[in-house]
C-alpha positions in Angstrom: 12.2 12.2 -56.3 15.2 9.6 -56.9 16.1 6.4 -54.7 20.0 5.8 -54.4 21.8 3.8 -52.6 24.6 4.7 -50.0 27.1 1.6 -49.0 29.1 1.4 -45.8 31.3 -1.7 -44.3 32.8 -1.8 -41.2 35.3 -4.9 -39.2 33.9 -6.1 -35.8 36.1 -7.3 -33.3 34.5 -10.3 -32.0 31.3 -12.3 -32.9 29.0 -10.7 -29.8 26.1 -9.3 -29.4 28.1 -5.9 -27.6 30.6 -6.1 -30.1 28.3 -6.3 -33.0 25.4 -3.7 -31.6 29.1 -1.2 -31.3 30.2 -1.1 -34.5 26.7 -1.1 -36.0 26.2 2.0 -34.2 29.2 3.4 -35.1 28.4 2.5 -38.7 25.3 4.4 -38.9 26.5 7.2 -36.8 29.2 8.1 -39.5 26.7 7.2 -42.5 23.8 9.6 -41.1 26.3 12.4 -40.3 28.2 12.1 -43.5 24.9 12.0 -45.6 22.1 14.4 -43.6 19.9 11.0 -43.4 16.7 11.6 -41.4 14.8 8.0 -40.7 11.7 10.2 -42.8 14.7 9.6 -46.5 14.8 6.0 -45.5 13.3 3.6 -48.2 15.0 0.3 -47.1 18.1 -1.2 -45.6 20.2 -4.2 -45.9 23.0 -5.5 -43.4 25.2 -8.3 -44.8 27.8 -9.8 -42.5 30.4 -12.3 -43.6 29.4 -15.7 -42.0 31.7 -15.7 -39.2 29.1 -13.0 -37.5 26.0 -14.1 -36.4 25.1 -12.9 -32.7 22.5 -10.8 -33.3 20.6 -8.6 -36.5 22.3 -5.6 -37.2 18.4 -4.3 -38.3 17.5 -4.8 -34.4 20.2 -2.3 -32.9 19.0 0.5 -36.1 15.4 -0.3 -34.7 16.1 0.2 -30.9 19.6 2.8 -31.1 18.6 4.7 -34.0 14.7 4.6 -33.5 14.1 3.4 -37.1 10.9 1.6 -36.6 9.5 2.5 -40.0 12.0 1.6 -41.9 12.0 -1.8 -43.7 15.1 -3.6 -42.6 16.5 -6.7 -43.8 19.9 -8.9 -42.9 21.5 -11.6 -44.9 24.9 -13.2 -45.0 27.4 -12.2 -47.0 28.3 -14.6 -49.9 31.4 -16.8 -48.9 34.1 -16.0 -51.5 37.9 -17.3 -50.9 40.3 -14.7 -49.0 38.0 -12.2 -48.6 37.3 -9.7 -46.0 36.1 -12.0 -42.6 34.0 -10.5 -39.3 32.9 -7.7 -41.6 29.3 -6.0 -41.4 28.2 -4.2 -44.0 24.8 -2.1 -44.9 23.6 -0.4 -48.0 20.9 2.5 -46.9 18.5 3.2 -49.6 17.1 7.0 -49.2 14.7 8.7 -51.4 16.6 12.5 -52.6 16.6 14.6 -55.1 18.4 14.2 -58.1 21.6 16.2 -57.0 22.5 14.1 -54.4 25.7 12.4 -53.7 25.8 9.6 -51.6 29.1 9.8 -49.4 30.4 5.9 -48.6 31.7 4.9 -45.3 34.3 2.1 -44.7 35.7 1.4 -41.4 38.4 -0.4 -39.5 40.0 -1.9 -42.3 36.7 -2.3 -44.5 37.8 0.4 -47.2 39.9 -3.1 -48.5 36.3 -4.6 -49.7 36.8 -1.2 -52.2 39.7 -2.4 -53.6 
């Protein structure tokens, strides 16, 4: 059995809890779909956001929404660079698969730019 590594980034629309706990949810919601993820694949997950969010931990709506209370969950801030993407959240799941799996990416409401 193989860890990888499936990225996703999506814009919020304002620096509040509400705002932050929606597009969180709508983050994972497309991730899990897209990739068949039960909270049993999870090995760890990371939330950035840029530093202009900072109303609440992405990790506690995963915990509460999503029921993910055995998953090790951490957040950080993302690192400050010039002109780059700003109130974006971003996540990287990291699920334990077989070899022939291929991790499908999400980017959201404008976040496919971080891609670029």
């Amino acid at each position: 059995m193989l860890s990888k590594g499936i990225r996703g980034a999506i814009t919020v629309d304002a620096n509040t809890e509400d705002a932050l706990r929606s597009a969180t949810l709508e983050l994972l919601t497309v991730i899990t779909e897209k990739n068949n993820i039960k909270e049993d694949d999870i090995s760890h997950v990371f939330f950035t956001l840029t530093e202009d969010l900072n109303a609440s931990f992405p990790a506690k709506f995963a915990r509460i929404d999503f029921g993910w209370k055995n998953a090790a969950m951490m957040c950080h801030h993302e690192l400050n660079v010039p002109n780059s993407l700003k109130m974006c959240l971003r996540v990287m799941i990291v699920v334990n698969c077989d070899e022939n799996f291929k991790p499908n990416f999400v980017y959201l409401k404008g976040a496919e730019k971080i891609r670029k």
